[in-house]
C-alpha positions in Angstrom: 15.0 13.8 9.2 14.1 13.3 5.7 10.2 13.0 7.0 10.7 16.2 9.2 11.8 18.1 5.9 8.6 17.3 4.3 6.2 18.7 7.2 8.6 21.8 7.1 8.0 22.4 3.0 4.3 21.8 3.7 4.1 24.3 6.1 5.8 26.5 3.5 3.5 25.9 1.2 0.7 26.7 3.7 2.6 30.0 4.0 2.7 30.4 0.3 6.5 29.8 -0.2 7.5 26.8 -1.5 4.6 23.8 -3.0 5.0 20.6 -0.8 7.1 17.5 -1.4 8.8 18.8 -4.4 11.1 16.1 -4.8 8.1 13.9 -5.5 5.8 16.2 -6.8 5.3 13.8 -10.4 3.9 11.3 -7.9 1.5 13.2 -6.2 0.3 15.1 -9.5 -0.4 11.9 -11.5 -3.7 10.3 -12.0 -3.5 6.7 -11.9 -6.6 4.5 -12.6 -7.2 0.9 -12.0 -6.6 0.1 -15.4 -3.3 1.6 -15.8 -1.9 -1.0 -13.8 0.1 -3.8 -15.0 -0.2 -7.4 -14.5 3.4 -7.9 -13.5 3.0 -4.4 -11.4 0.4 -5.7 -9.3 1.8 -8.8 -8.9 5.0 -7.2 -7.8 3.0 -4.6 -5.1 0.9 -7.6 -3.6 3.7 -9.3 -3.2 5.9 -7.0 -1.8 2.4 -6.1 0.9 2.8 -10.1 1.3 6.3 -9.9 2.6 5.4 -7.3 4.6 2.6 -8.5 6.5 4.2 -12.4 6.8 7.9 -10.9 7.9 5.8 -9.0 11.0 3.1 -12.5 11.7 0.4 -10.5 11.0 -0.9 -13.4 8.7 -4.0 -14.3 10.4 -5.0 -11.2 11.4 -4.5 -9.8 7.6 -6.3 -12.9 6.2 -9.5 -12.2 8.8 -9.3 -8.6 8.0 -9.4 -9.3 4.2 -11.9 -12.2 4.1 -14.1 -10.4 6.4 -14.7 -7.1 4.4 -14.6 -8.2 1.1 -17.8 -7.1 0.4 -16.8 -3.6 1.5 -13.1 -3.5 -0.1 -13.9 -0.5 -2.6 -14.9 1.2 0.2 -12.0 0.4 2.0 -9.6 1.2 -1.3 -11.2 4.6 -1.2 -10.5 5.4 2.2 -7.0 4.6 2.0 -7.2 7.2 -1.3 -8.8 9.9 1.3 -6.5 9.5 4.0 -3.0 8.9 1.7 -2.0 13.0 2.3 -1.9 11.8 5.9 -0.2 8.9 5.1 2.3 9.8 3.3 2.9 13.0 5.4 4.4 10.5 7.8 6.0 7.6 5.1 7.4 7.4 2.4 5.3 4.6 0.7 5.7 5.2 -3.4 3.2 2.8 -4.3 0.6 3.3 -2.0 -2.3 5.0 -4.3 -1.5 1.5 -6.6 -2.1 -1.1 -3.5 -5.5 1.2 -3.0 -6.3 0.8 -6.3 -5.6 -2.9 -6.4 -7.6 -4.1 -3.7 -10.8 -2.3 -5.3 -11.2 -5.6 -7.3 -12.5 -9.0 -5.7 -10.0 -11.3 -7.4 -7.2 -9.1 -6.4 -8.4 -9.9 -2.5 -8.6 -13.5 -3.7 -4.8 -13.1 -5.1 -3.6 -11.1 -2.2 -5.0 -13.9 0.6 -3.7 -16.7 -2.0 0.1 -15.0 -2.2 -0.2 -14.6 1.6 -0.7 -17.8 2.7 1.8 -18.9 0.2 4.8 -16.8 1.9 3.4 -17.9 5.2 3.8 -21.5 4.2 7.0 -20.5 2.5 8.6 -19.5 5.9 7.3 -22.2 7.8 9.3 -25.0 5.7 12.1 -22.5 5.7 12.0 -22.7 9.9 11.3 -26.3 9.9 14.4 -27.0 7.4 17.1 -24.7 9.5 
């Protein structure tokens, strides 16, 4: 429901009533750059991606993707800045715009695929051991 509320208020807004997303409007009007980022914050969102994508098995696939357009990640990073209205039309993702910002930088794809495999081993021993 919550999700359905916010294409309502942007249609109000498209109508001139109300602006869009107002309960999260101090995300979507602040300019975050690279740099602003903290260690432990990136850390703590590449981790959290890791979890994610090794709690649904999508380690191999994620790892290919990764490995296999490194040379093209700030392109990627700024495509997932282009099409985060649409994103987070649907989800409610707060630290999107950071992950897309992370992954601009080569050694933050090298940390990413290194935490990855990590957790993937991580949950392996934990199957084996139960």
């Amino acid at each position: 429901m919550k999700r359905l509320n916010n294409v309502k208020d942007w249609f109000r807004w498209e109508k001139g009533f109300t602006k869009p997303f107002e309960s999260r409007s101090e995300y979507y009007n602040e300019e975050i750059l690279p740099e602003d980022i903290s260690k432990d914050e990136t850390e703590r969102i590449l981790n959290k991606a890791a979890d994610e994508i090794v709690k649904r098995r999508l380690t191999v696939p994620a790892i290919f993707i990764l490995e296999s357009c490194r040379p093209l990640n700030f392109i990627g990073s700024q495509a997932l800045i282009a099409l985060e209205p649409f994103i987070q039309a649907i989800f409610s993702i707060p630290d999107y715009r950071k992950f897309a910002l992370i992954i601009e930088n080569d050694e933050n794809i090298k940390k990413f695929v290194e935490i990855i495999e990590i957790k993937n081993q991580e949950q392996k021993i934990s199957k084996i051991s139960i």
